[in-house]
mmCIF file as Biopython writes it, N, C-alpha, C and O atoms, coordinates in Angstrom:
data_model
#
loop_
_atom_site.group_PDB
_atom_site.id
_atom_site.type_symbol
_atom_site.label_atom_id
_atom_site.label_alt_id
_atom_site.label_comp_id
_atom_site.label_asym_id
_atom_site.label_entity_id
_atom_site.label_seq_id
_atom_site.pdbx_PDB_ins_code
_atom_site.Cartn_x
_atom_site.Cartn_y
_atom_site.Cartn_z
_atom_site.occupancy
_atom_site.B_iso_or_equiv
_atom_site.auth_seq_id
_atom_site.auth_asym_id
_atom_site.pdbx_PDB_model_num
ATOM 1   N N  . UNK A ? 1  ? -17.651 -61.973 19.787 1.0 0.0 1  A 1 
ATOM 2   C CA . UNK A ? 1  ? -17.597 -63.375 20.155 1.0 0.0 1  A 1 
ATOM 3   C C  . UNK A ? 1  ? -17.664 -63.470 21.670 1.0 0.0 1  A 1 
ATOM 4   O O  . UNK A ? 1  ? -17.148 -62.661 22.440 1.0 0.0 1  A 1 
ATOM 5   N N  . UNK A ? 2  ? -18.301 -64.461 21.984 1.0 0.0 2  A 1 
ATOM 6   C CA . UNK A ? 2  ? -18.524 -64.633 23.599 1.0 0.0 2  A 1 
ATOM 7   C C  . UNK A ? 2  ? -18.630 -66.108 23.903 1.0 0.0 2  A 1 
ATOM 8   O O  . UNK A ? 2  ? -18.984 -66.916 23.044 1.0 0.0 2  A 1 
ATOM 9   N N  . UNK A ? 3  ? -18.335 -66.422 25.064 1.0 0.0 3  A 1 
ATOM 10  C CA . UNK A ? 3  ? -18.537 -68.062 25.452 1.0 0.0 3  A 1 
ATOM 11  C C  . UNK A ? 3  ? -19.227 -67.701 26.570 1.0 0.0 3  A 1 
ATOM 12  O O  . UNK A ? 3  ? -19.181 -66.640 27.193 1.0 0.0 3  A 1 
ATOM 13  N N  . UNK A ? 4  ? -19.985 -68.861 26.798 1.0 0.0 4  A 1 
ATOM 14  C CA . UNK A ? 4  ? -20.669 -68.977 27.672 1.0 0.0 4  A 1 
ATOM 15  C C  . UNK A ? 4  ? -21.040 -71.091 28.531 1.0 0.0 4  A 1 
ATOM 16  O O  . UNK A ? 4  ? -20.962 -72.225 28.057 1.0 0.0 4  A 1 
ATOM 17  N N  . UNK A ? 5  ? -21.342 -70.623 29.634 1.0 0.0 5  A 1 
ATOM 18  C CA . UNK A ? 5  ? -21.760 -71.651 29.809 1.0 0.0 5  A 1 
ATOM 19  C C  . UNK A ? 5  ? -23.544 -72.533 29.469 1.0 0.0 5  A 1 
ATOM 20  O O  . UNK A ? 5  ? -24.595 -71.901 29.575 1.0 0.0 5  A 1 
ATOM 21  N N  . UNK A ? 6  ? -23.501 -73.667 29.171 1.0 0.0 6  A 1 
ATOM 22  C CA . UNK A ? 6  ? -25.133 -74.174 28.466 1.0 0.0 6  A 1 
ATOM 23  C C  . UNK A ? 6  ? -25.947 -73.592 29.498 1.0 0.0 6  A 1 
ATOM 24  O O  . UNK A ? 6  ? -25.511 -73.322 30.618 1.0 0.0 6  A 1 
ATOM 25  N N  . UNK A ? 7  ? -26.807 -73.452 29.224 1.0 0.0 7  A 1 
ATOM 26  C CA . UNK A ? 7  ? -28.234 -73.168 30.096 1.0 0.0 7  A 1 
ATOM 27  C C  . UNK A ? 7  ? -28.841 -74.273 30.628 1.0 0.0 7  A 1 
ATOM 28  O O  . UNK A ? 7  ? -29.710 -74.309 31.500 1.0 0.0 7  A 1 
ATOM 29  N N  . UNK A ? 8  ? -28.333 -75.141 30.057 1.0 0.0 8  A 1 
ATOM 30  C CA . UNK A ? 8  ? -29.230 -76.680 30.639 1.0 0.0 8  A 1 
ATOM 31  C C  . UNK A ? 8  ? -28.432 -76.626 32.105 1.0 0.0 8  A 1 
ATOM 32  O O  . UNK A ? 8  ? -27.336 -77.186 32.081 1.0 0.0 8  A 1 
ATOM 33  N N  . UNK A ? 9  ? -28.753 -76.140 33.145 1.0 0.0 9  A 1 
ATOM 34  C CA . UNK A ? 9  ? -27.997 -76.637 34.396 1.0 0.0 9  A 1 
ATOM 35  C C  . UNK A ? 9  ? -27.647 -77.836 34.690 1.0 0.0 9  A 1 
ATOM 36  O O  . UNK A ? 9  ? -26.636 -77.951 35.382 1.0 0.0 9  A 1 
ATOM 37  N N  . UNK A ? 10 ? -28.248 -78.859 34.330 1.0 0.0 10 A 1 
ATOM 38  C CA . UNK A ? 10 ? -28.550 -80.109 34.322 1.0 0.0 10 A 1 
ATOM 39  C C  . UNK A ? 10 ? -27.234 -81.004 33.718 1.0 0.0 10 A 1 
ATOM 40  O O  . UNK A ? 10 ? -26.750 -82.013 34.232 1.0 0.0 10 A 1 
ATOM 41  N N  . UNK A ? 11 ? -26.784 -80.290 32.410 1.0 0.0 11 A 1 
ATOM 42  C CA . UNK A ? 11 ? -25.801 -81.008 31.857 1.0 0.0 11 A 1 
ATOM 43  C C  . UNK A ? 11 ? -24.455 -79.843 32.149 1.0 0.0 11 A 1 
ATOM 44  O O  . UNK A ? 11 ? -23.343 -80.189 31.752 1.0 0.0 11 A 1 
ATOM 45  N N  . UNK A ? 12 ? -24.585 -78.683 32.741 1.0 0.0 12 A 1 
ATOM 46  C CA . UNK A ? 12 ? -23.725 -78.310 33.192 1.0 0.0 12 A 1 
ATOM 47  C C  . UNK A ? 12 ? -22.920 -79.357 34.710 1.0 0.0 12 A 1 
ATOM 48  O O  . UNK A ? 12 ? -21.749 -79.395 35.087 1.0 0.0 12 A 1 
ATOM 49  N N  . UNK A ? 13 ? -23.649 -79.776 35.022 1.0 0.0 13 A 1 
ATOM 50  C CA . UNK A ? 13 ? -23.491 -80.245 36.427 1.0 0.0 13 A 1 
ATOM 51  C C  . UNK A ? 13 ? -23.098 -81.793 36.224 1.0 0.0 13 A 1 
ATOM 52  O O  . UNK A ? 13 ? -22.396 -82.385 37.044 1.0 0.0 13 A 1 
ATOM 53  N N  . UNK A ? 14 ? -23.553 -82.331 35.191 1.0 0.0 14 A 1 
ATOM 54  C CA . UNK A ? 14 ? -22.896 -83.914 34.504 1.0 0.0 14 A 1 
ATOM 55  C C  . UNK A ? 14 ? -21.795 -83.556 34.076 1.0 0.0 14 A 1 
ATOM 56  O O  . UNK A ? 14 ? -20.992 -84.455 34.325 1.0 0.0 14 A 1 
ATOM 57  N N  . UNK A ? 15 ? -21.137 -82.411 33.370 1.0 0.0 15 A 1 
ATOM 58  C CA . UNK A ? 15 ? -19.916 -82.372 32.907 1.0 0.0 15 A 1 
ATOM 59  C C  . UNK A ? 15 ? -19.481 -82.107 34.092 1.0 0.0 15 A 1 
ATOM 60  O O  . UNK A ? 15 ? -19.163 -83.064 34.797 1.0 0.0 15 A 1 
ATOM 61  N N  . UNK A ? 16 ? -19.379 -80.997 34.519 1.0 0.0 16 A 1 
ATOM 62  C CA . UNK A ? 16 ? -18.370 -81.027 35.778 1.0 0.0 16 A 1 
ATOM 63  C C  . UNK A ? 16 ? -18.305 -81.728 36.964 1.0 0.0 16 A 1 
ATOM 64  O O  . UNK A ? 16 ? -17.799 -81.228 37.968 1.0 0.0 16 A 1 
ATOM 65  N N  . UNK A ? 17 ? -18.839 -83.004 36.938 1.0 0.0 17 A 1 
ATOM 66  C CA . UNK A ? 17 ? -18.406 -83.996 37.904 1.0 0.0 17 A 1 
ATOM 67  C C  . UNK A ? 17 ? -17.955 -84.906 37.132 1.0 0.0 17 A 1 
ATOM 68  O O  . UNK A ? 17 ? -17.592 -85.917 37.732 1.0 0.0 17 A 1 
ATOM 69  N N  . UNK A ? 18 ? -17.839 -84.922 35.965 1.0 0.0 18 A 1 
ATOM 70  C CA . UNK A ? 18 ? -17.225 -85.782 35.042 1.0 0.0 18 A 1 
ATOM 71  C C  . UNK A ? 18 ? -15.637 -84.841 34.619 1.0 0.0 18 A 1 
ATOM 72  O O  . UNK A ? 18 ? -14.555 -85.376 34.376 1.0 0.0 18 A 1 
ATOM 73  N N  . UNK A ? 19 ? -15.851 -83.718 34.628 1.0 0.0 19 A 1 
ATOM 74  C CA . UNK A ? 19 ? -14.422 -83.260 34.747 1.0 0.0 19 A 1 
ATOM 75  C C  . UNK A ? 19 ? -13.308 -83.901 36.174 1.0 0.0 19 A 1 
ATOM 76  O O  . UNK A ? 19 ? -12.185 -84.404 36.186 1.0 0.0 19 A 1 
ATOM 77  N N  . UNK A ? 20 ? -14.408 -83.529 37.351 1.0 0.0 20 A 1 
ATOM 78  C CA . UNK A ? 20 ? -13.863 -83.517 38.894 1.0 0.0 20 A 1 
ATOM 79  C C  . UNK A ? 20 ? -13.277 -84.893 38.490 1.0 0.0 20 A 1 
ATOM 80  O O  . UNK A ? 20 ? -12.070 -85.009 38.703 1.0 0.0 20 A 1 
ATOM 81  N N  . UNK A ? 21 ? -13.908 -85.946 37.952 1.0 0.0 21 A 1 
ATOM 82  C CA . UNK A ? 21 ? -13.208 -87.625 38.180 1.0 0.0 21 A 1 
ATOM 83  C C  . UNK A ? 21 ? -12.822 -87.859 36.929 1.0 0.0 21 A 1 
ATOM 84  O O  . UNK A ? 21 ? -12.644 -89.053 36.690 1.0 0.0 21 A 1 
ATOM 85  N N  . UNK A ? 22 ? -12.601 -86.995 35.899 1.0 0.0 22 A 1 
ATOM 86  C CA . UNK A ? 22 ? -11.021 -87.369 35.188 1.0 0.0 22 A 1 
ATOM 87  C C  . UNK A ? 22 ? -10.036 -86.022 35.093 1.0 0.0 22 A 1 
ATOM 88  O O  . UNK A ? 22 ? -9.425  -85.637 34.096 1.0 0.0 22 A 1 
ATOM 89  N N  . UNK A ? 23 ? -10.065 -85.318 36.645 1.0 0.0 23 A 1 
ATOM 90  C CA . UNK A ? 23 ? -8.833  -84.577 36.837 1.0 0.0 23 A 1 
ATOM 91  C C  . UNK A ? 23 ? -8.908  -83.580 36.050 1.0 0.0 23 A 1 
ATOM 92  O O  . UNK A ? 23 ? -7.798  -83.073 36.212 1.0 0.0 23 A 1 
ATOM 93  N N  . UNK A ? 24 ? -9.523  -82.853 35.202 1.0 0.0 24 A 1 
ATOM 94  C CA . UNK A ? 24 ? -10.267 -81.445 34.650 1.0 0.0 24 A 1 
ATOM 95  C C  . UNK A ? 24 ? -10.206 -82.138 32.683 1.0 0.0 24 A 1 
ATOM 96  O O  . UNK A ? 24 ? -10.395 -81.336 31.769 1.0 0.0 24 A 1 
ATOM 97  N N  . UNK A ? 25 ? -9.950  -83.509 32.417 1.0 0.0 25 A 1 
ATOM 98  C CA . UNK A ? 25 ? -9.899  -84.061 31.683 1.0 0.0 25 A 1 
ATOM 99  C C  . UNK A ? 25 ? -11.522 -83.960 30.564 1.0 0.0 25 A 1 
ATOM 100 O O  . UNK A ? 25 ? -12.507 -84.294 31.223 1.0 0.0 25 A 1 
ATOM 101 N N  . UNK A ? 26 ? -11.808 -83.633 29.321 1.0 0.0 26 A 1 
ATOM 102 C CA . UNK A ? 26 ? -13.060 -84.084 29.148 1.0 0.0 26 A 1 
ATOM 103 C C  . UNK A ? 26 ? -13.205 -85.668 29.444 1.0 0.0 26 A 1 
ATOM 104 O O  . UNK A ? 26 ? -12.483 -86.644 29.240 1.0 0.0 26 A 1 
ATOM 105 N N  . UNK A ? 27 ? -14.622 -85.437 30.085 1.0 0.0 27 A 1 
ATOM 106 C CA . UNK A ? 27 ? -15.050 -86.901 30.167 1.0 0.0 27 A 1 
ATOM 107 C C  . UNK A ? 27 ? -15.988 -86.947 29.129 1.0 0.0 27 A 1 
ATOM 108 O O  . UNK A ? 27 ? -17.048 -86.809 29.740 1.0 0.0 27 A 1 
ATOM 109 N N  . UNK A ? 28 ? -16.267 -87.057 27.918 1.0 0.0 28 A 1 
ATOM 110 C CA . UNK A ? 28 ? -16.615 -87.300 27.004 1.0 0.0 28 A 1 
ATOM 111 C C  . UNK A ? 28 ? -15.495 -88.069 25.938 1.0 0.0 28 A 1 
ATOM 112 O O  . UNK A ? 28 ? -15.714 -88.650 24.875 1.0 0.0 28 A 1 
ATOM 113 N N  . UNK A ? 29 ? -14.361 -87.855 26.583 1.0 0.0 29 A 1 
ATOM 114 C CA . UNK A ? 29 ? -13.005 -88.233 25.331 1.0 0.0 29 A 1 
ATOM 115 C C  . UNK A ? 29 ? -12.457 -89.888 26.063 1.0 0.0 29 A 1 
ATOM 116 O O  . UNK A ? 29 ? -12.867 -90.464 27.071 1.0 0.0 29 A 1 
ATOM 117 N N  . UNK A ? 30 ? -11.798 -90.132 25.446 1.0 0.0 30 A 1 
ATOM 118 C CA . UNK A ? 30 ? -11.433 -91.856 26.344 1.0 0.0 30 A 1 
ATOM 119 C C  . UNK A ? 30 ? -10.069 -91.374 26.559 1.0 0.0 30 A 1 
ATOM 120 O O  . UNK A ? 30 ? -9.634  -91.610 27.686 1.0 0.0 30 A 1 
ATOM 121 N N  . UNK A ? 31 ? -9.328  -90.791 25.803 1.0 0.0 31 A 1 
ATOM 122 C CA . UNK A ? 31 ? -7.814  -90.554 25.735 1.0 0.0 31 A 1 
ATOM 123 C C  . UNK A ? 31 ? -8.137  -89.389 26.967 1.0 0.0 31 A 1 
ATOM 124 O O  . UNK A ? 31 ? -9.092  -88.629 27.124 1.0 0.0 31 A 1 
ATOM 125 N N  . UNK A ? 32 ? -6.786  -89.635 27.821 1.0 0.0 32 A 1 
ATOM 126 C CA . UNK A ? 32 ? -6.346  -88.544 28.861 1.0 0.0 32 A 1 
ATOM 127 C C  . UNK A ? 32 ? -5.072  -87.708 28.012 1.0 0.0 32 A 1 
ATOM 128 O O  . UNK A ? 32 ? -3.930  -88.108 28.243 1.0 0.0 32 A 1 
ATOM 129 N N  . UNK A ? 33 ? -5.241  -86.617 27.088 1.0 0.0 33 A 1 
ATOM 130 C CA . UNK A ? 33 ? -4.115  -86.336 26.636 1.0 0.0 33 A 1 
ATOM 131 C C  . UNK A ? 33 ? -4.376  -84.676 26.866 1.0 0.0 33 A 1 
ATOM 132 O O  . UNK A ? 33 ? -5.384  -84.070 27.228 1.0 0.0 33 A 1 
ATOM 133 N N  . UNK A ? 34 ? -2.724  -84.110 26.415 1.0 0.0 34 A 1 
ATOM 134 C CA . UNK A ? 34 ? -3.567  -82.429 26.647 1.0 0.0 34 A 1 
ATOM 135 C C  . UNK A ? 34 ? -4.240  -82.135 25.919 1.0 0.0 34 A 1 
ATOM 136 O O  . UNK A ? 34 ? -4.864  -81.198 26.417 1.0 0.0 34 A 1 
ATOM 137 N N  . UNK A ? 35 ? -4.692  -82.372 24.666 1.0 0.0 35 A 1 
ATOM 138 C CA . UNK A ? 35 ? -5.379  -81.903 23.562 1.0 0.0 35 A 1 
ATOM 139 C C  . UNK A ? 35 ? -7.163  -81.933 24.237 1.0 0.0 35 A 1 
ATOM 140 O O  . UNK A ? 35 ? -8.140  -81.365 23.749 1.0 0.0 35 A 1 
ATOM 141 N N  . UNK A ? 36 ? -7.100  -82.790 25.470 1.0 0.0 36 A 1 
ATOM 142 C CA . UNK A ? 36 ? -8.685  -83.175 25.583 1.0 0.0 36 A 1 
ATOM 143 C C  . UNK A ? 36 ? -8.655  -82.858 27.312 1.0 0.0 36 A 1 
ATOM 144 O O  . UNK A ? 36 ? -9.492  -83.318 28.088 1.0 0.0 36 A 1 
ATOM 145 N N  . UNK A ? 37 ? -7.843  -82.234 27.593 1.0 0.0 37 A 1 
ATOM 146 C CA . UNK A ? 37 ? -8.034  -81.029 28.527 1.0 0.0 37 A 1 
ATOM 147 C C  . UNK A ? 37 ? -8.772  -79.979 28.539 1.0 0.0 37 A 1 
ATOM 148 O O  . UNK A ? 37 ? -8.500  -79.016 27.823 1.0 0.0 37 A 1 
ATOM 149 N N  . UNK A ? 38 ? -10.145 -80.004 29.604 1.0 0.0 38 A 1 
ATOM 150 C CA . UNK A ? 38 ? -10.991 -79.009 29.185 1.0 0.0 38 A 1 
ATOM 151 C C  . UNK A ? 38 ? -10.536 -77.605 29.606 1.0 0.0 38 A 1 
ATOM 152 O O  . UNK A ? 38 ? -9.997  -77.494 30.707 1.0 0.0 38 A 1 
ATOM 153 N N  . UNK A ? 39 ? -10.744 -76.262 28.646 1.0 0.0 39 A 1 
ATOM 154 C CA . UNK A ? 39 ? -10.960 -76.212 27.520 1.0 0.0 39 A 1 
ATOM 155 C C  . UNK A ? 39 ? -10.272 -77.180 26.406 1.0 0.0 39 A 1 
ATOM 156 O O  . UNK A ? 39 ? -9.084  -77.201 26.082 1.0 0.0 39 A 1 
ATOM 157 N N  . UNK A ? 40 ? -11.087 -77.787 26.026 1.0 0.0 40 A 1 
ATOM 158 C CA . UNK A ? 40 ? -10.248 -78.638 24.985 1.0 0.0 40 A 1 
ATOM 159 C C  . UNK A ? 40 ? -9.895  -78.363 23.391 1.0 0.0 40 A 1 
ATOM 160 O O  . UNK A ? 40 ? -10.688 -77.835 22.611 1.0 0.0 40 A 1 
ATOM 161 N N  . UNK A ? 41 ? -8.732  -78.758 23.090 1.0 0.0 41 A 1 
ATOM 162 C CA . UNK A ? 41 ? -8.118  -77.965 21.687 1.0 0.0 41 A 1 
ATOM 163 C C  . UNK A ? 41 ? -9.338  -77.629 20.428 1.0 0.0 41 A 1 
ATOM 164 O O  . UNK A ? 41 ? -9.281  -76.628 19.713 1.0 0.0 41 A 1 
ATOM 165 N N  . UNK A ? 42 ? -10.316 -78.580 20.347 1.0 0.0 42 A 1 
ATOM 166 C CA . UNK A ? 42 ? -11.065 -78.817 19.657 1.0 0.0 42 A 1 
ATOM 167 C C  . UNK A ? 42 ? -12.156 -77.241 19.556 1.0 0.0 42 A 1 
ATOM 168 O O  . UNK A ? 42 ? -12.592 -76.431 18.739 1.0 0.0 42 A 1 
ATOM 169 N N  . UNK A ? 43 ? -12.165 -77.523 20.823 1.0 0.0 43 A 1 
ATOM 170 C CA . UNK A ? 43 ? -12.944 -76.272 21.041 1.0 0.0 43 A 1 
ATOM 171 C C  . UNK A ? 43 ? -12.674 -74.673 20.773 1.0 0.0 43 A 1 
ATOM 172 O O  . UNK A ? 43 ? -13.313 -73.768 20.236 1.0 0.0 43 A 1 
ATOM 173 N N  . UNK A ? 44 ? -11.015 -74.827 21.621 1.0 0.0 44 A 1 
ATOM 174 C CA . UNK A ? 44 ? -10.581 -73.544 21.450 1.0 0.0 44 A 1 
ATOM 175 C C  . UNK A ? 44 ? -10.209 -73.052 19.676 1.0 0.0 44 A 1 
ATOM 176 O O  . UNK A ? 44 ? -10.153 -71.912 19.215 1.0 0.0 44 A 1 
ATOM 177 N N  . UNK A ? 45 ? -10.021 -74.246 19.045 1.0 0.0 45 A 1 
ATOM 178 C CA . UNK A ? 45 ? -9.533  -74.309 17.590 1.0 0.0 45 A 1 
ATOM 179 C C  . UNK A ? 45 ? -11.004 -73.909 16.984 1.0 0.0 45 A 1 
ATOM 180 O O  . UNK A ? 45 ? -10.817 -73.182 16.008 1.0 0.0 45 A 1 
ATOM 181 N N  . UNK A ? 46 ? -12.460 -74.137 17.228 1.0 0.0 46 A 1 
ATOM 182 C CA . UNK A ? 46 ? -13.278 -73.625 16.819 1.0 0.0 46 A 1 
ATOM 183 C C  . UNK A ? 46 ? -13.652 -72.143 17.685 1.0 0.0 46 A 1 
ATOM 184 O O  . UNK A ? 46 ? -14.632 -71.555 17.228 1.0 0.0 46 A 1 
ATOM 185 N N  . UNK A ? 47 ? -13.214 -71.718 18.457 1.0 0.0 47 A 1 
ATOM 186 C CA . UNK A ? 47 ? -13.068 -70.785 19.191 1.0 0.0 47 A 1 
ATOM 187 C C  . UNK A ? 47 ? -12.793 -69.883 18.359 1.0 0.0 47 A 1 
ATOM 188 O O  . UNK A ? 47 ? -13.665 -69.052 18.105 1.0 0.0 47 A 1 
ATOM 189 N N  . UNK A ? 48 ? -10.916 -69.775 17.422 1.0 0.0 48 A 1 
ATOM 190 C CA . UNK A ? 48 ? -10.739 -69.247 17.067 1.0 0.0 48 A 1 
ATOM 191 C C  . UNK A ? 48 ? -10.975 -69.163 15.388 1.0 0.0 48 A 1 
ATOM 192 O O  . UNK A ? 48 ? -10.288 -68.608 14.531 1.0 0.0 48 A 1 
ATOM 193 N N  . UNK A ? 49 ? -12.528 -70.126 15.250 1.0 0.0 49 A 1 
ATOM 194 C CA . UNK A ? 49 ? -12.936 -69.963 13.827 1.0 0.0 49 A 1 
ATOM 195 C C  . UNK A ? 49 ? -14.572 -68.426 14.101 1.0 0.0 49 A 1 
ATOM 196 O O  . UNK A ? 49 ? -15.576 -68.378 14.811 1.0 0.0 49 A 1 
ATOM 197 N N  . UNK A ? 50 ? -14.082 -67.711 13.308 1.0 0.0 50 A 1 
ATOM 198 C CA . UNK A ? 50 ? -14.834 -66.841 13.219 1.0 0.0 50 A 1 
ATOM 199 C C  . UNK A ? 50 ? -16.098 -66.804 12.494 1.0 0.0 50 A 1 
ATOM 200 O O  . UNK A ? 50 ? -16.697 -65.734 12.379 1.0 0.0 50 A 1 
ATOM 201 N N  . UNK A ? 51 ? -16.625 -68.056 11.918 1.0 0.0 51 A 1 
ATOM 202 C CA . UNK A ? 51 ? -17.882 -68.396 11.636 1.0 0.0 51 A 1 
ATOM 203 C C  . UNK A ? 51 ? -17.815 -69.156 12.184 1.0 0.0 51 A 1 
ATOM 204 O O  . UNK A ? 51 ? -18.217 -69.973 11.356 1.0 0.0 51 A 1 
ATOM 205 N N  . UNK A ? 52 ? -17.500 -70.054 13.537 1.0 0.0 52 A 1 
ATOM 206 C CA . UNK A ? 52 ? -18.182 -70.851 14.170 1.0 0.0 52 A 1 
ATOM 207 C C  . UNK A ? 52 ? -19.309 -70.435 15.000 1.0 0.0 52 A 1 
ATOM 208 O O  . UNK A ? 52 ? -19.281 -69.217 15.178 1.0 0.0 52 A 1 
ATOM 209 N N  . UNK A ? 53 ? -20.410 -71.088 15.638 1.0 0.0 53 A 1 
ATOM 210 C CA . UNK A ? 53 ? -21.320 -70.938 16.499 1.0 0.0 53 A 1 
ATOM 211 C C  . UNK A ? 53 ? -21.688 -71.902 16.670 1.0 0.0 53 A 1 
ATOM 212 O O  . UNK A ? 53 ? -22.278 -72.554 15.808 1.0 0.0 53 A 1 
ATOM 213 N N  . UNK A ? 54 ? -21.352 -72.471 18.361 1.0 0.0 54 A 1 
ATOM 214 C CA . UNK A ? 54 ? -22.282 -73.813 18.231 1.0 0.0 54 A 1 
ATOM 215 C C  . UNK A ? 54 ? -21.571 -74.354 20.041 1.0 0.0 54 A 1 
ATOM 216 O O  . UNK A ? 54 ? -20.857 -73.838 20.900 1.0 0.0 54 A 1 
ATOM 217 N N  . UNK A ? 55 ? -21.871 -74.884 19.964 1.0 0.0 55 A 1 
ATOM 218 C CA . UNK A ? 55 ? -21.315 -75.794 21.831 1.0 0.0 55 A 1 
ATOM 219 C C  . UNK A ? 55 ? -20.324 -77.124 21.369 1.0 0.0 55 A 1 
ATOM 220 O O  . UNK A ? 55 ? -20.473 -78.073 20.599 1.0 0.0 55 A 1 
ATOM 221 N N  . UNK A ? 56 ? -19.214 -76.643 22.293 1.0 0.0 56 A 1 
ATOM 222 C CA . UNK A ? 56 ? -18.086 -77.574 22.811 1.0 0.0 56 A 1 
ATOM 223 C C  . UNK A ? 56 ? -18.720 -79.249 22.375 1.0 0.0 56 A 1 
ATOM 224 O O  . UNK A ? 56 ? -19.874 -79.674 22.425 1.0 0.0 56 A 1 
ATOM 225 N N  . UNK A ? 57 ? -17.445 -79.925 21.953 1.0 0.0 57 A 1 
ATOM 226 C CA . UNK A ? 57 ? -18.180 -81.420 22.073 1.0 0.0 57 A 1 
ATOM 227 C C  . UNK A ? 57 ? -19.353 -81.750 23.218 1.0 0.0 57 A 1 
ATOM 228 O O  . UNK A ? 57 ? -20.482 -82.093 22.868 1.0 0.0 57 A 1 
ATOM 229 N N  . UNK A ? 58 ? -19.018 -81.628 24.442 1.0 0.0 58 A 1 
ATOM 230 C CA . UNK A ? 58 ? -19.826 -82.054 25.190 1.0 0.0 58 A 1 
ATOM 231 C C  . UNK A ? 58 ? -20.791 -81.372 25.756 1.0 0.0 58 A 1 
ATOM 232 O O  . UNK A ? 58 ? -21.678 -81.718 26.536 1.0 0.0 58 A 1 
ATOM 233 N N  . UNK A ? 59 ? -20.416 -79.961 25.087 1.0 0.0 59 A 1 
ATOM 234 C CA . UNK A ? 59 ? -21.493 -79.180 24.935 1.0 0.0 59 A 1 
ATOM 235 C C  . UNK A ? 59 ? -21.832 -78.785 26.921 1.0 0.0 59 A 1 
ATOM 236 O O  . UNK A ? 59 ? -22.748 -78.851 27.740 1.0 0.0 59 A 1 
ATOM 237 N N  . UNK A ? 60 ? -20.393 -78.382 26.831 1.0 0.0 60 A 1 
ATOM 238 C CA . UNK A ? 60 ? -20.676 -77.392 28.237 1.0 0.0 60 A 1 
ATOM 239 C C  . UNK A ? 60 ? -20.627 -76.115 27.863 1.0 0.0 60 A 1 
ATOM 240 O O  . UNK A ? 60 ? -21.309 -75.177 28.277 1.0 0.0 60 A 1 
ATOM 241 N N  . UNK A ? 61 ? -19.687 -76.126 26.963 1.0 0.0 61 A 1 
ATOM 242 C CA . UNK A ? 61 ? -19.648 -74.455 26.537 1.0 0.0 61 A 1 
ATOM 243 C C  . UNK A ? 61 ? -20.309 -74.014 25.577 1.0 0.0 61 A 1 
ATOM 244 O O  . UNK A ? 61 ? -20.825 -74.998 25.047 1.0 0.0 61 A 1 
ATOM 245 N N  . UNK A ? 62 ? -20.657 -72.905 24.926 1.0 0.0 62 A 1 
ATOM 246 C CA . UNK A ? 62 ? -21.850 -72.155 24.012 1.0 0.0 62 A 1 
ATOM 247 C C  . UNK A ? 62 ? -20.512 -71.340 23.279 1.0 0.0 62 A 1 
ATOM 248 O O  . UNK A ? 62 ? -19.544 -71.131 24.011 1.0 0.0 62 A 1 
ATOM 249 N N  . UNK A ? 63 ? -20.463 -70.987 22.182 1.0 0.0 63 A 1 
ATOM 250 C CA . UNK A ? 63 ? -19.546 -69.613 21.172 1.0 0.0 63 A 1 
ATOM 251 C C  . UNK A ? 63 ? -20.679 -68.851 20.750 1.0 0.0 63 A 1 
ATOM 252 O O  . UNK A ? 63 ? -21.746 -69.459 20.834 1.0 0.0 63 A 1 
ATOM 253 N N  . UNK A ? 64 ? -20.706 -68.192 20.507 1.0 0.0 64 A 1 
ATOM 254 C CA . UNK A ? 64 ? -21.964 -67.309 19.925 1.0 0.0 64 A 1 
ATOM 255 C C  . UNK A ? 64 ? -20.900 -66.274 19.476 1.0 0.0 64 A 1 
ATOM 256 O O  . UNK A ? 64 ? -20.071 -65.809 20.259 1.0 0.0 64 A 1 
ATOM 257 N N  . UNK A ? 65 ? -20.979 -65.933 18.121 1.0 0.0 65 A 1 
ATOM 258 C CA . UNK A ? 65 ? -20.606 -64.717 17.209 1.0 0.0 65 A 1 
ATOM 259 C C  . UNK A ? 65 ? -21.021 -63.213 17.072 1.0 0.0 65 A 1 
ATOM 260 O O  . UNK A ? 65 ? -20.770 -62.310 16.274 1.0 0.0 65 A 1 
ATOM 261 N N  . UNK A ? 66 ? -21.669 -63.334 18.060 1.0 0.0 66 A 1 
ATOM 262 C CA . UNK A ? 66 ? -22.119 -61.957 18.427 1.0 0.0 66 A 1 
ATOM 263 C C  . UNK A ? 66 ? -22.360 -60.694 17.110 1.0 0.0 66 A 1 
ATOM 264 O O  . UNK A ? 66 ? -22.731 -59.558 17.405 1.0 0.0 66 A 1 
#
């Protein structure tokens, strides 16, 4: 298993100025809670699914199952 960041530079660089102005918060989520703190629970909870493969809600991050 490996994470990675998207290859789209493009939407790498929309999320993380959308992190920078909600405080490392996803900006894809409306709620400021810890659960949607990036890494966000959602993610790491498919993180630790071992047939997952696929990108973070907002799809900054990549899982690949190697």
């Amino acid at each position: 298993m490996s994470v990675r960041l998207n290859e789209d530079e493009s939407i790498v660089k929309a999320i993380r100025e959308g992190l920078a102005k909600k405080n490392g918060y996803c900006p894809c989520r409306l709620e400021k809670t810890p659960e949607n703190k990036c890494m966000c629970k959602e993610f790491r909870d498919q993180i630790a699914d071992p047939d997952f493969e696929g990108y973070c809600h907002c799809m900054l991050y990549y899982k690949t199952k190697d």
